[in-house]
C-alpha positions as a LaTeX table, in Angstrom:
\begin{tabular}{lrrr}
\hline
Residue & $x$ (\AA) & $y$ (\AA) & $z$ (\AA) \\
\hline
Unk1 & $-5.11$ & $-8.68$ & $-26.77$ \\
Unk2 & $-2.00$ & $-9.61$ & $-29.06$ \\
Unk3 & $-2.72$ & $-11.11$ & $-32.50$ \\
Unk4 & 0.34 & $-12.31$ & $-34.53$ \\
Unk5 & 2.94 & $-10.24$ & $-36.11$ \\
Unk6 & 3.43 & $-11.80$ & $-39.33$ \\
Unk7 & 6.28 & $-10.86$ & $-41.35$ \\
Unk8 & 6.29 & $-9.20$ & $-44.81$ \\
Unk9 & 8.30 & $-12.36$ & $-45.49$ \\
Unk10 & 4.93 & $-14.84$ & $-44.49$ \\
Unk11 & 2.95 & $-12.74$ & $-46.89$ \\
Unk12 & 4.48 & $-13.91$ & $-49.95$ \\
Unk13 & 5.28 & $-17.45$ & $-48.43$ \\
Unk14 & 0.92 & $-17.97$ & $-47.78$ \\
Unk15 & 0.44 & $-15.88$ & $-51.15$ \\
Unk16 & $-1.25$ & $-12.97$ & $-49.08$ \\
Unk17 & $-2.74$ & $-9.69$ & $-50.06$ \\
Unk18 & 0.41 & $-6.96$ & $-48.53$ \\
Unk19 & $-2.04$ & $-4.21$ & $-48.96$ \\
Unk20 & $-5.09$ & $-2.72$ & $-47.85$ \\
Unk21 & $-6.90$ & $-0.37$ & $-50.40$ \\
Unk22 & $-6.98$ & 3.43 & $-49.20$ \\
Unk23 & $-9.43$ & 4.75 & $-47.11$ \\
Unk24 & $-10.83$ & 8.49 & $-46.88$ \\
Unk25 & $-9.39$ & 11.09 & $-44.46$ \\
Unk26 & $-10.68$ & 11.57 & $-41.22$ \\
Unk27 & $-12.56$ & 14.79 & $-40.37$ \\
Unk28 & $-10.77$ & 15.00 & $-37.31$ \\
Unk29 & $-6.96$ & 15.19 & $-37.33$ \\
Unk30 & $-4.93$ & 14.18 & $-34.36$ \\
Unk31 & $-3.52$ & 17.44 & $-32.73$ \\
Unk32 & $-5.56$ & 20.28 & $-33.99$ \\
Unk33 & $-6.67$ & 22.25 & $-31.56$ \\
Unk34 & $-7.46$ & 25.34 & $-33.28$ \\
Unk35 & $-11.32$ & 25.51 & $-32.94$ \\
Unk36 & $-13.27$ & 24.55 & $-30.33$ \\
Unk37 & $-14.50$ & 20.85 & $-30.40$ \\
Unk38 & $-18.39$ & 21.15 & $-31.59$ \\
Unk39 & $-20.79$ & 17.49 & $-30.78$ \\
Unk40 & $-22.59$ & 16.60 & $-33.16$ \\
Unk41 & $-25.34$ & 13.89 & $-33.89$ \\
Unk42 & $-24.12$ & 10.86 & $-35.52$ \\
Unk43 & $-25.31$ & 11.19 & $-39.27$ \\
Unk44 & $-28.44$ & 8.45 & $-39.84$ \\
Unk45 & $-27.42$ & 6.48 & $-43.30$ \\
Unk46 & $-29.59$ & 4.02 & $-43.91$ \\
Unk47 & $-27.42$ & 1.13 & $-42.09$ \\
Unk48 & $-29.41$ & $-0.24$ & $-40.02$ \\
Unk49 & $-28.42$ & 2.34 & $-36.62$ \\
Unk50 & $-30.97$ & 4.48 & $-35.59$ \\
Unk51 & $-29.44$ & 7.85 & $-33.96$ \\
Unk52 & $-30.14$ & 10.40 & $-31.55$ \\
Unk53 & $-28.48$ & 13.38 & $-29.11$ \\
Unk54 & $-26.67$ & 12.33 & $-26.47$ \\
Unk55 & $-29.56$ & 14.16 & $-24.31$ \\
Unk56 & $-32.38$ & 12.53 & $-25.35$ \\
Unk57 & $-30.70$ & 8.79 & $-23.80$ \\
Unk58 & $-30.11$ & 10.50 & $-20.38$ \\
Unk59 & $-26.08$ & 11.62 & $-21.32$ \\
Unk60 & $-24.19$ & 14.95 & $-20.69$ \\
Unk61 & $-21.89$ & 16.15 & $-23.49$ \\
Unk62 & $-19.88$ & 17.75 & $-21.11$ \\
Unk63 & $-17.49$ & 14.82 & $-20.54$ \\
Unk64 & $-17.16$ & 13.84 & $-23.83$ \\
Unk65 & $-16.48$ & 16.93 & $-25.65$ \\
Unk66 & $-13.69$ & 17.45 & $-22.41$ \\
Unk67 & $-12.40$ & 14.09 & $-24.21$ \\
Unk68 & $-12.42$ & 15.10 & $-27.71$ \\
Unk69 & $-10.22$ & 18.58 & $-26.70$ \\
Unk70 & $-8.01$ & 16.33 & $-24.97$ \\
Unk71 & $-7.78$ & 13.71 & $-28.27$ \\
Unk72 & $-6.78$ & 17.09 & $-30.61$ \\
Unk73 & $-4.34$ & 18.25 & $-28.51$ \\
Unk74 & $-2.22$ & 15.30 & $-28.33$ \\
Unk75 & $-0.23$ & 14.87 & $-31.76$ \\
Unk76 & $-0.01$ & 11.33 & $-32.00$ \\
Unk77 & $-2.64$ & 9.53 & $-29.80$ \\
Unk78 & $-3.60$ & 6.87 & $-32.17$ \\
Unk79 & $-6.77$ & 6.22 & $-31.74$ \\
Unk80 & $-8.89$ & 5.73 & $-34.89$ \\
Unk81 & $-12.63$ & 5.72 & $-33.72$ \\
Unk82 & $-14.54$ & 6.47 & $-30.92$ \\
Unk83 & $-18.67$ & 5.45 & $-30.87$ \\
Unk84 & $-21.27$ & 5.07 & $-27.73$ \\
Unk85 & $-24.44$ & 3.55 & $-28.19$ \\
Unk86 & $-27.01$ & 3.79 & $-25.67$ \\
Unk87 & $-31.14$ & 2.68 & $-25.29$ \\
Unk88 & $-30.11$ & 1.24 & $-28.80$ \\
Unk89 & $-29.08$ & 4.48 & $-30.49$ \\
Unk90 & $-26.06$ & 5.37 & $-31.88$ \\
Unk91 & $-25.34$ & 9.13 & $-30.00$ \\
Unk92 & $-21.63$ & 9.65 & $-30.57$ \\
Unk93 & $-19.16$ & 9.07 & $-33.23$ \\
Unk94 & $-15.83$ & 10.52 & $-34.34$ \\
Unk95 & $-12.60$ & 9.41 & $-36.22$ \\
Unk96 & $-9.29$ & 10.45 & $-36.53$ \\
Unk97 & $-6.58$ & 9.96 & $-39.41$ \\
Unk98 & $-4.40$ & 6.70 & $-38.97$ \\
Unk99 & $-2.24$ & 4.01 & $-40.97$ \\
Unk100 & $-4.43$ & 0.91 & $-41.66$ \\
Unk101 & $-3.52$ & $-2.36$ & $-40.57$ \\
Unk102 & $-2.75$ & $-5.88$ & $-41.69$ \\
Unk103 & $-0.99$ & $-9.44$ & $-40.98$ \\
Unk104 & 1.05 & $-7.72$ & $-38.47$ \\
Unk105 & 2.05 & $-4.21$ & $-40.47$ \\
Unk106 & 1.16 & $-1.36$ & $-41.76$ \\
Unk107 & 0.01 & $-0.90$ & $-44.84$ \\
Unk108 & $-0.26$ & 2.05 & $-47.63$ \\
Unk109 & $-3.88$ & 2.17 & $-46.53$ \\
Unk110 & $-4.78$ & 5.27 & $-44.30$ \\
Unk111 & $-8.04$ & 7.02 & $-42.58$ \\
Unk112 & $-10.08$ & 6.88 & $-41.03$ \\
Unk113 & $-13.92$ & 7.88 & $-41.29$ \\
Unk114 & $-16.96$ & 5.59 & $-40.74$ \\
Unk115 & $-16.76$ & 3.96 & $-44.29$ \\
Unk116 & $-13.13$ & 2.35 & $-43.57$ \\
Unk117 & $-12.43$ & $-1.39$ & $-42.08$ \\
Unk118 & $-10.48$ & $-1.75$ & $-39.08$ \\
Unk119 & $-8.53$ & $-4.77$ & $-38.57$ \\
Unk120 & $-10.11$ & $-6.02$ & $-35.40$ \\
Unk121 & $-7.18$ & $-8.15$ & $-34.09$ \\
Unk122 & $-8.28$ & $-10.39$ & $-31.40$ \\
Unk123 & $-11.59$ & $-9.09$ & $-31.76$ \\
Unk124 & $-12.27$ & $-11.42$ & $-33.96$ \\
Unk125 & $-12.15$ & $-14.39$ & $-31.10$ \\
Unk126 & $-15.10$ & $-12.94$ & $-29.95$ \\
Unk127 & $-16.84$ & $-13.33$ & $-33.32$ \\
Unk128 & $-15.69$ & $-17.48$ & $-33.86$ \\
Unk129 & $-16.66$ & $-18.14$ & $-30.66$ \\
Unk130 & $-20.37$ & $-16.83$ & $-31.31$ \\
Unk131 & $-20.33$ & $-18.67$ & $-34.76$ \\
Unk132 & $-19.43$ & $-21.85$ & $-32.47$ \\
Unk133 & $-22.88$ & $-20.88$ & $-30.30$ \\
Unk134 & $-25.08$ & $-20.26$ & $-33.58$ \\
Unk135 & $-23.56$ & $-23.63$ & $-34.47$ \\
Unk136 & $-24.86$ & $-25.58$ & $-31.44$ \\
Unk137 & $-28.32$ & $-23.26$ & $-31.74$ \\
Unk138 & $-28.69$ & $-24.99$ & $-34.61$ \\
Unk139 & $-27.76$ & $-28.22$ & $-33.73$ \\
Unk140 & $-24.32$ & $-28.78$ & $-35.89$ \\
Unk141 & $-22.60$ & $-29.18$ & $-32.66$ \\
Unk142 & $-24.35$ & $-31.02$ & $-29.48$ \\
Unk143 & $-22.33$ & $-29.28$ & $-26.90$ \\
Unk144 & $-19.47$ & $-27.48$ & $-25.69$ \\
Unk145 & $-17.82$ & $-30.63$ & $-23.87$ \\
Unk146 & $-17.38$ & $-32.62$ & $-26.87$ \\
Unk147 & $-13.78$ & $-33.59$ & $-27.27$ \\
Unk148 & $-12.31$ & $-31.54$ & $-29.89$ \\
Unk149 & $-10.55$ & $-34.79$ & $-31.31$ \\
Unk150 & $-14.08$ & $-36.22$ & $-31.99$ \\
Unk151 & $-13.85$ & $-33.34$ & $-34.87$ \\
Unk152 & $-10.53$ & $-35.07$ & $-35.93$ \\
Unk153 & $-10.46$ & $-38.16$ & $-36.33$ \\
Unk154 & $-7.97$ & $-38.43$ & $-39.32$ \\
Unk155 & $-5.85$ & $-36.89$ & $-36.07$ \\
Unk156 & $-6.39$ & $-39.59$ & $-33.52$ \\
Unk157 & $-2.50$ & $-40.62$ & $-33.59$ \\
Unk158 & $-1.93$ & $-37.26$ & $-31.94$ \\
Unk159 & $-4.34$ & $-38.48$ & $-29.14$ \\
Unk160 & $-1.83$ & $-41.35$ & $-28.98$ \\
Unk161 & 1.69 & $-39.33$ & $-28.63$ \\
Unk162 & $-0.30$ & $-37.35$ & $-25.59$ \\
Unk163 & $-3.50$ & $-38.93$ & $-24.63$ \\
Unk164 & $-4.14$ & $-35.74$ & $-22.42$ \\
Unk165 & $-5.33$ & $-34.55$ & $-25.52$ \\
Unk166 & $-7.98$ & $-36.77$ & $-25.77$ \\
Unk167 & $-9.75$ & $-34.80$ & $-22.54$ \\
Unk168 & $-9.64$ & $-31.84$ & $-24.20$ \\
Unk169 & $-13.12$ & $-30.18$ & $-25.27$ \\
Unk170 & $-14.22$ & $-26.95$ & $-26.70$ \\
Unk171 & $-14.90$ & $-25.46$ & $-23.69$ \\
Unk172 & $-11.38$ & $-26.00$ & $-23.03$ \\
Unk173 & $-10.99$ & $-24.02$ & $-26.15$ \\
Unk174 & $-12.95$ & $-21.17$ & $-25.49$ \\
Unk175 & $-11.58$ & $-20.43$ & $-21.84$ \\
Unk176 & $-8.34$ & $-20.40$ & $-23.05$ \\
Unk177 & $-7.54$ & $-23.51$ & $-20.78$ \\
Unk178 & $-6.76$ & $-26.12$ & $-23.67$ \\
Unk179 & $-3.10$ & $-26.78$ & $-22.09$ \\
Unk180 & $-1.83$ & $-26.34$ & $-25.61$ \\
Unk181 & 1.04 & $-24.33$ & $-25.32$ \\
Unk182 & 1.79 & $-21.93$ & $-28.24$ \\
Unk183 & 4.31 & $-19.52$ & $-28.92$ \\
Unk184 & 4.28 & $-16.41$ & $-31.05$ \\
Unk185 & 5.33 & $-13.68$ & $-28.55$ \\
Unk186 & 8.40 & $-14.35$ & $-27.27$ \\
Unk187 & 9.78 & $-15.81$ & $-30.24$ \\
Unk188 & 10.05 & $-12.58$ & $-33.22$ \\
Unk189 & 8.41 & $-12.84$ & $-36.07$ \\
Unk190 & 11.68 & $-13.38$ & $-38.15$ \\
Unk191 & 12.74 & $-16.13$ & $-36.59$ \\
Unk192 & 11.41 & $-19.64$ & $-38.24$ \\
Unk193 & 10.36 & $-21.12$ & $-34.55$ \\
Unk194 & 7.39 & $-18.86$ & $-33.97$ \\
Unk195 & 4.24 & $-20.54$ & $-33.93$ \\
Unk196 & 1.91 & $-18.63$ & $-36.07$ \\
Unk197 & 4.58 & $-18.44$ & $-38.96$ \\
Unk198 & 4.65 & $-22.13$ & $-38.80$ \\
Unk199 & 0.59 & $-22.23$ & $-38.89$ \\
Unk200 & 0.34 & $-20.07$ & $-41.60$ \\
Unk201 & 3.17 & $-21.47$ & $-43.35$ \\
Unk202 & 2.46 & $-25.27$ & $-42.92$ \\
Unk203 & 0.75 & $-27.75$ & $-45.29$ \\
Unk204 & $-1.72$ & $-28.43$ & $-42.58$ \\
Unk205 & $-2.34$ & $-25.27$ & $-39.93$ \\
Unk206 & $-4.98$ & $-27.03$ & $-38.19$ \\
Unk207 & $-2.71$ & $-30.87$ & $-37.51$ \\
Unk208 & $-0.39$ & $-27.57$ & $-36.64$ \\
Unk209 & $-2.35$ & $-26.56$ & $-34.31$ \\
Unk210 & $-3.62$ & $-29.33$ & $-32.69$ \\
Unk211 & 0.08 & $-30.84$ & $-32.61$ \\
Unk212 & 1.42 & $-28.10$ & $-30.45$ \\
Unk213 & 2.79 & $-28.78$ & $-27.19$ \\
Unk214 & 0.87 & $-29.88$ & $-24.24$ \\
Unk215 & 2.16 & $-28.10$ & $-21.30$ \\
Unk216 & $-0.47$ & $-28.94$ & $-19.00$ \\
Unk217 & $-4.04$ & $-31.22$ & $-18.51$ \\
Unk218 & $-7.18$ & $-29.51$ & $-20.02$ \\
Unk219 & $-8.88$ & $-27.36$ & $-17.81$ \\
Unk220 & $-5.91$ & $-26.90$ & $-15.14$ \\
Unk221 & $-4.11$ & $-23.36$ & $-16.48$ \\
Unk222 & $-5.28$ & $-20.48$ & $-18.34$ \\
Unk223 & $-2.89$ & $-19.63$ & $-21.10$ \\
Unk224 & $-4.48$ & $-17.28$ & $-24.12$ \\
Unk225 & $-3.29$ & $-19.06$ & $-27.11$ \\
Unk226 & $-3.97$ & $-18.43$ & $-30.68$ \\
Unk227 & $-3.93$ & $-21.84$ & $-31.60$ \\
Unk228 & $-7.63$ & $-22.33$ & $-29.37$ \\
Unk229 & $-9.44$ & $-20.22$ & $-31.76$ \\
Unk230 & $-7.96$ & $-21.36$ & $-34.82$ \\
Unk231 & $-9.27$ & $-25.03$ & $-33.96$ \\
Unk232 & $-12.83$ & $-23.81$ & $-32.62$ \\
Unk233 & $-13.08$ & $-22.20$ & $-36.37$ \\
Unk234 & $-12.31$ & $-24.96$ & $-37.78$ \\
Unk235 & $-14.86$ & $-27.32$ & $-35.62$ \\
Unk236 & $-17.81$ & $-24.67$ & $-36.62$ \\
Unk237 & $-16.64$ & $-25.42$ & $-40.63$ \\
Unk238 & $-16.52$ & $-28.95$ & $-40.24$ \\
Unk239 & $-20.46$ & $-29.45$ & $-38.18$ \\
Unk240 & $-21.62$ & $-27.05$ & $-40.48$ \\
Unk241 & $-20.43$ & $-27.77$ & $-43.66$ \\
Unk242 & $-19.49$ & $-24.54$ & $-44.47$ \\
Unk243 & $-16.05$ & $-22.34$ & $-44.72$ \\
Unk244 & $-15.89$ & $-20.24$ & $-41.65$ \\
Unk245 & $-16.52$ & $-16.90$ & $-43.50$ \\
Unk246 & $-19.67$ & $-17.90$ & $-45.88$ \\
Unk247 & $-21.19$ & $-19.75$ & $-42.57$ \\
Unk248 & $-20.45$ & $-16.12$ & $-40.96$ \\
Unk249 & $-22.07$ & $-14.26$ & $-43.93$ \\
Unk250 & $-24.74$ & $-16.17$ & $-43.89$ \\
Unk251 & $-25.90$ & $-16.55$ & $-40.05$ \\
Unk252 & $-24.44$ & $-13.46$ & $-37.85$ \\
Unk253 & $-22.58$ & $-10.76$ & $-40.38$ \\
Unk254 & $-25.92$ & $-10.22$ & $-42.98$ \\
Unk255 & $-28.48$ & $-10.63$ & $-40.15$ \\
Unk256 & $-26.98$ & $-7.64$ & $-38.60$ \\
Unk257 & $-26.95$ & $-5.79$ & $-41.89$ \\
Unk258 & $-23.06$ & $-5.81$ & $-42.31$ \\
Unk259 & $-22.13$ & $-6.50$ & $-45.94$ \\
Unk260 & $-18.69$ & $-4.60$ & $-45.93$ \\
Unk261 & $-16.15$ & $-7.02$ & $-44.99$ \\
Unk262 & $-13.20$ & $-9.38$ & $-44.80$ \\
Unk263 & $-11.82$ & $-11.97$ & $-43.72$ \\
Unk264 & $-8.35$ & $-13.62$ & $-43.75$ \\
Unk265 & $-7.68$ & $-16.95$ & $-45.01$ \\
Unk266 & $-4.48$ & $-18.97$ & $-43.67$ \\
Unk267 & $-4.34$ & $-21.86$ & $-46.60$ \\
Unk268 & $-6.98$ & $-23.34$ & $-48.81$ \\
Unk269 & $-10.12$ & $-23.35$ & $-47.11$ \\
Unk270 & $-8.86$ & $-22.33$ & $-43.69$ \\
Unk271 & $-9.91$ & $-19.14$ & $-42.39$ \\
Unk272 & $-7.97$ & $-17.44$ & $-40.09$ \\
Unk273 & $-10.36$ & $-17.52$ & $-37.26$ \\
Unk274 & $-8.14$ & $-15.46$ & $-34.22$ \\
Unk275 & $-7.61$ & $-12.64$ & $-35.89$ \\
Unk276 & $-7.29$ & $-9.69$ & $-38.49$ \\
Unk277 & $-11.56$ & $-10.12$ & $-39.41$ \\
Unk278 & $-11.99$ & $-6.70$ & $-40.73$ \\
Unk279 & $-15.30$ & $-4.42$ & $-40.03$ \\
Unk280 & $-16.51$ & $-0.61$ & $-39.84$ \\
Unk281 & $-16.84$ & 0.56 & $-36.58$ \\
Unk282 & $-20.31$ & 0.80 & $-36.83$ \\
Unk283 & $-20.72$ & $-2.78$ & $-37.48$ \\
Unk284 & $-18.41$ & $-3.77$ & $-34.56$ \\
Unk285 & $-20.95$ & $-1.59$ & $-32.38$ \\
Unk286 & $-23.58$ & $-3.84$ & $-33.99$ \\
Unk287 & $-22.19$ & $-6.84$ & $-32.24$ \\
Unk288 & $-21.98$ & $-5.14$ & $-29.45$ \\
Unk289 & $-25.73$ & $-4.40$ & $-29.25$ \\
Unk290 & $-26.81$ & $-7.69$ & $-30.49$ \\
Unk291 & $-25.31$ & $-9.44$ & $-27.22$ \\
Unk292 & $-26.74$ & $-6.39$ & $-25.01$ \\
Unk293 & $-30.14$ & $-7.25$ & $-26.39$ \\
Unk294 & $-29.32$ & $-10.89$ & $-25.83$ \\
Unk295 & $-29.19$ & $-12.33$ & $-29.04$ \\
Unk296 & $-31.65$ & $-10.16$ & $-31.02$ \\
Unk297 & $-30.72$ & $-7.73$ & $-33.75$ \\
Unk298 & $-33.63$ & $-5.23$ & $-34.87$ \\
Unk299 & $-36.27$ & $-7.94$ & $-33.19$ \\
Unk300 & $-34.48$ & $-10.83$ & $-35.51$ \\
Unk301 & $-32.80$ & $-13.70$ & $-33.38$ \\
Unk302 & $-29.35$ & $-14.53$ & $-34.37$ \\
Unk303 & $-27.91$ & $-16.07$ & $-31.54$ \\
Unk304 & $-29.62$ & $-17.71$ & $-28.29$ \\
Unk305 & $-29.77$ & $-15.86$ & $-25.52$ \\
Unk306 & $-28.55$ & $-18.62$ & $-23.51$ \\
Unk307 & $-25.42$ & $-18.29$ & $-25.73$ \\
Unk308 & $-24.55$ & $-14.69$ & $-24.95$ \\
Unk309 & $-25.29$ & $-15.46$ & $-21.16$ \\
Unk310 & $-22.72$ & $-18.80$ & $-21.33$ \\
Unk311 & $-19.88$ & $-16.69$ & $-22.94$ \\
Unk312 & $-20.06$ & $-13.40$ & $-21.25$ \\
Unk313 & $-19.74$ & $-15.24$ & $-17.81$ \\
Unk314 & $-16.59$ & $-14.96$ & $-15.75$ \\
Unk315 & $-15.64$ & $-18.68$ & $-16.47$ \\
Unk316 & $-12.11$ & $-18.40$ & $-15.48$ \\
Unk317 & $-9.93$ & $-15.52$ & $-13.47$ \\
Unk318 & $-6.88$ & $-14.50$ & $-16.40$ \\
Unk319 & $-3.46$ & $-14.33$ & $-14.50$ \\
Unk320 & $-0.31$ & $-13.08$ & $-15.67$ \\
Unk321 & $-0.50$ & $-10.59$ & $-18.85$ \\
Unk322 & $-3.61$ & $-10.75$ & $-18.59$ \\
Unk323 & $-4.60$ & $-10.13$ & $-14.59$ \\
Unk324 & $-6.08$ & $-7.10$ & $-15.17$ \\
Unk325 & $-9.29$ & $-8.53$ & $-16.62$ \\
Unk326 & $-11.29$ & $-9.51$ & $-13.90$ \\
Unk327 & $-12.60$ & $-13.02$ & $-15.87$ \\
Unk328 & $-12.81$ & $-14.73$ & $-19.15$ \\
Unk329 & $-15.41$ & $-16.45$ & $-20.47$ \\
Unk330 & $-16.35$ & $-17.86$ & $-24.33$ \\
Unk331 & $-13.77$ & $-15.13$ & $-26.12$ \\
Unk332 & $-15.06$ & $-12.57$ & $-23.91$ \\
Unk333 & $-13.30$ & $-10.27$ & $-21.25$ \\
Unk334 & $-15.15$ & $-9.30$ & $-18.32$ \\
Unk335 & $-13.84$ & $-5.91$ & $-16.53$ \\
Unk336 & $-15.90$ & $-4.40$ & $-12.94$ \\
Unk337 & $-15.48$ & $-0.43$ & $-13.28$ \\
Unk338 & $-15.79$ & 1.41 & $-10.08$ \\
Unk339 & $-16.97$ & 5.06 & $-9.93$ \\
Unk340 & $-18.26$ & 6.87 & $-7.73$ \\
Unk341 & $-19.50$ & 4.47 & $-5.71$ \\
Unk342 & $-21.02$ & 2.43 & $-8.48$ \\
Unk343 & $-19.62$ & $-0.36$ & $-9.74$ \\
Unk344 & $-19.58$ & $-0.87$ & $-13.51$ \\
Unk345 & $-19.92$ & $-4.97$ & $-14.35$ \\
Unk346 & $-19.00$ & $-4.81$ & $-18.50$ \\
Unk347 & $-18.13$ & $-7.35$ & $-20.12$ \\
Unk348 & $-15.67$ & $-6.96$ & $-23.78$ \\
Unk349 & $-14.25$ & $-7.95$ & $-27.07$ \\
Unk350 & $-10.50$ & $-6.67$ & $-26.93$ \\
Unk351 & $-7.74$ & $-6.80$ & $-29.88$ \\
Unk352 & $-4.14$ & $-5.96$ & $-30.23$ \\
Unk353 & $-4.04$ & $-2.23$ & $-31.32$ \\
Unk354 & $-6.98$ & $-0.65$ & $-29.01$ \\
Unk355 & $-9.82$ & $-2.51$ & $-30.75$ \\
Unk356 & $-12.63$ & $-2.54$ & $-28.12$ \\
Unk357 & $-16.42$ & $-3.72$ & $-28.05$ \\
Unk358 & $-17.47$ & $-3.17$ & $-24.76$ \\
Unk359 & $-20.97$ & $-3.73$ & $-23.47$ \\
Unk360 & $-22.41$ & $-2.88$ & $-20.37$ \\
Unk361 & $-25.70$ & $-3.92$ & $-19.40$ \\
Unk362 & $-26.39$ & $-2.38$ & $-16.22$ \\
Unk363 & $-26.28$ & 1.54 & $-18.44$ \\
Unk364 & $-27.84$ & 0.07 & $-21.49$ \\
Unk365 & $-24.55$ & 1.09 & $-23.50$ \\
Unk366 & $-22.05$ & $-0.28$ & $-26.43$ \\
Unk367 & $-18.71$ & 1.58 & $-26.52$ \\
Unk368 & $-16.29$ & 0.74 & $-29.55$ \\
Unk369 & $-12.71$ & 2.16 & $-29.86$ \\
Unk370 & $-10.32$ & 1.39 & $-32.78$ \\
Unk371 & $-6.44$ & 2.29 & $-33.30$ \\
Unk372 & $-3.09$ & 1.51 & $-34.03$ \\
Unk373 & $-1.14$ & 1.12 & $-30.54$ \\
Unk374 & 0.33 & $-2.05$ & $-31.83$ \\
Unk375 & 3.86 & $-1.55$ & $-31.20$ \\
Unk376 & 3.97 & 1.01 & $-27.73$ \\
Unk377 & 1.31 & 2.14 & $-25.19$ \\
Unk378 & $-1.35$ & 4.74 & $-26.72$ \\
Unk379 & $-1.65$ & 7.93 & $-24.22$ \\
Unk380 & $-5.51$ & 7.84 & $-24.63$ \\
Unk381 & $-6.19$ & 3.92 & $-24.04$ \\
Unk382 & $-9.53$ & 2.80 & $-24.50$ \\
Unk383 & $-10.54$ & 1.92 & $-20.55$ \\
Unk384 & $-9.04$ & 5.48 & $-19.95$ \\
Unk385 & $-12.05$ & 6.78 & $-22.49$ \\
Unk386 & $-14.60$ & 4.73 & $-20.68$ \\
Unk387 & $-13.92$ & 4.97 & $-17.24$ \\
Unk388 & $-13.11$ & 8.85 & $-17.12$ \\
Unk389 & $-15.61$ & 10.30 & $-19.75$ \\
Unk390 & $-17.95$ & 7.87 & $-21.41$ \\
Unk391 & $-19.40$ & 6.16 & $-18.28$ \\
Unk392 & $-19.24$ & 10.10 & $-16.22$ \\
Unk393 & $-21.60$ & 10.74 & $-19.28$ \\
Unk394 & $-24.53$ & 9.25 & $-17.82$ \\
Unk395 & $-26.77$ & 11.42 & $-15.70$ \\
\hline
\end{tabular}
């Protein structure tokens, strides 16, 4: 899914970082299909992934080594990372050079290996939204019908110019069905109108967000929107007392055993909660496998399971741009994969670029792709990858 395209312009306006520090080069560059492609075991470092051959969790290598050839032979795929995790292991893992990523351009930063952030994109819904169910584990929030404006109340006369905004809960929020109507697609990036310029460059993003337009009642229209996240991150800050990231640190990122990365902040103590969260792709495939295992990271709860059941339900059927998911549910995509006879049910984290944590319970597998398709169609796109070699992997 899209994040925003911020201009070079915004950067200095918010007093944001224009660079990303250099990362190390990949060991397998894009079009070089001189040698044959070899597998090899993912290298065990101490990170918290256990690793194994592909063989030893019931997968052929056949498949995937036909999509590696097929990866090196095309000059300019960009695709950064490819991983699979299955029974829990991590059994495949490659990366390929790139330009790294950030506030909507590229940066002097290139890779990548396994050591180098990706900029997740819209990934990074998925994340806020599971900080929003830690949050109501814990009690900080009672539920996910509570009006948002109950969060707000210094807000209330925006209640009055539309009281259809007074029916609008978090739930609302995390289906994407807020009615808040947001734009910062159609209008460019240069141009003063478009909506996440104006968040980032307003004295108050979130009375900026929760002022946009109201195109329709809460709960009547799905309509992904930028804006939802944004105010969800700030709801989990306010019950919990804590700045989006260091609540994040604290309660889902260091559980898992991530300590290697970043997020973006939009003004003061807002963080930028829809987008541009950066993490290895190792650690993405960590969130993956916490919400196969239903919560549980390494036999540590971090999240209910009741949570990761509630948002990777088909909640709402995406139309539009977005018809070719087959539901939405709390910042999660959920995508049925036929083959063979055998329907796939998987459920996924998706950002702008070809960021991808997909999960699929029924195989017991995590697949995470990362790349740079931000401005045109990649020739390798990630459900290409899963449907036609990863899944035809499994014995």
């Amino acid at each position: 899914m899209r994040n925003a395209r911020l201009l070079p312009a915004l950067l200095a306006l918010a007093g944001l970082p224009s660079a990303l520090g250099c990362g190390r080069p990949a060991a397998t560059p894009a079009g070089t299909a001189d040698s044959a492609y070899v597998y090899r075991v993912p290298e065990r470092t101490g990170d918290g992934w256990e690793t194994a051959p592909l063989a030893d969790v019931g997968m052929r290598e056949a498949p995937l080594v036909q999509l590696m050839t097929e990866l090196r032979a095309i000059t300019d795929h960009q695709v950064h990372s490819v991983l699979v995790v299955r029974q829990g292991k991590l059994v495949f893992e490659e990366y390929f050079p790139g330009r790294q990523f950030l506030l909507g351009r590229y940066t002097t930063g290139t890779g990548f290996d396994r050591d180098d952030r990706q900029n997740l994109a819209s990934v990074t819904k998925s994340v806020t939204t599971t900080l929003l169910g830690i949050a109501l584990d814990q009690g900080a929030v009672s539920s996910v019908h509570e009006p948002v404006f109950g969060f707000f109340p210094e807000h209330a006369d925006l209640v009055s110019q539309d009281p259809r905004r007074g029916g609008m809960t978090l739930e609302h929020l995390l289906v994407m069905t807020s009615g808040l109507r947001w734009n910062d697609e159609v209008v460019p990036y240069t141009e003063p109108g478009n909506d996440m310029v104006r968040m980032f460059t307003s004295a108050d993003p979130i009375r900026f967000a929760l002022a946009t337009t109201v195109y329709a009642a809460p709960g009547t229209d799905f309509e992904y929107c930028n804006a939802n996240t944004n105010i969800v991150g700030e709801v989990v800050a306010r019950a919990t007392g804590r700045r989006l990231d260091a609540f994040a640190a604290e309660r889902l990122l260091e559980p898992l055993g991530i300590t290697d990365y970043r997020w973006q902040t939009i003004r003061g103590d807002v963080v930028f909660a829809s987008g541009d969260l950066l993490l290895r792709p190792r650690d993405m495939a960590k969130i993956g496998q916490l919400f196969l295992n239903r919560g549980e990271w390494n036999g540590r709860r971090v999240v209910s399971s009741q949570w990761v059941d509630s948002a990777t339900a088909r909640r709402v059927t995406p139309d539009g741009p977005h018809a070719w998911a087959d539901g939405y549910g709390y910042g999660w995509w959920r995508w049925d994969i036929p083959i063979d006879g055998v329907v796939h049910r998987v459920y996924m984290a998706s950002g702008w670029g070809g960021q991808w944590i997909v999960v699929s319970p029924q195989d017991d597998l995590v697949f995470v792709s990362t790349g740079e398709s931000y401005f045109g169609a990649t020739p390798m796109p990630a459900d290409r990858m899963l449907s036609r070699y990863v899944l035809r992997a499994l014995q």
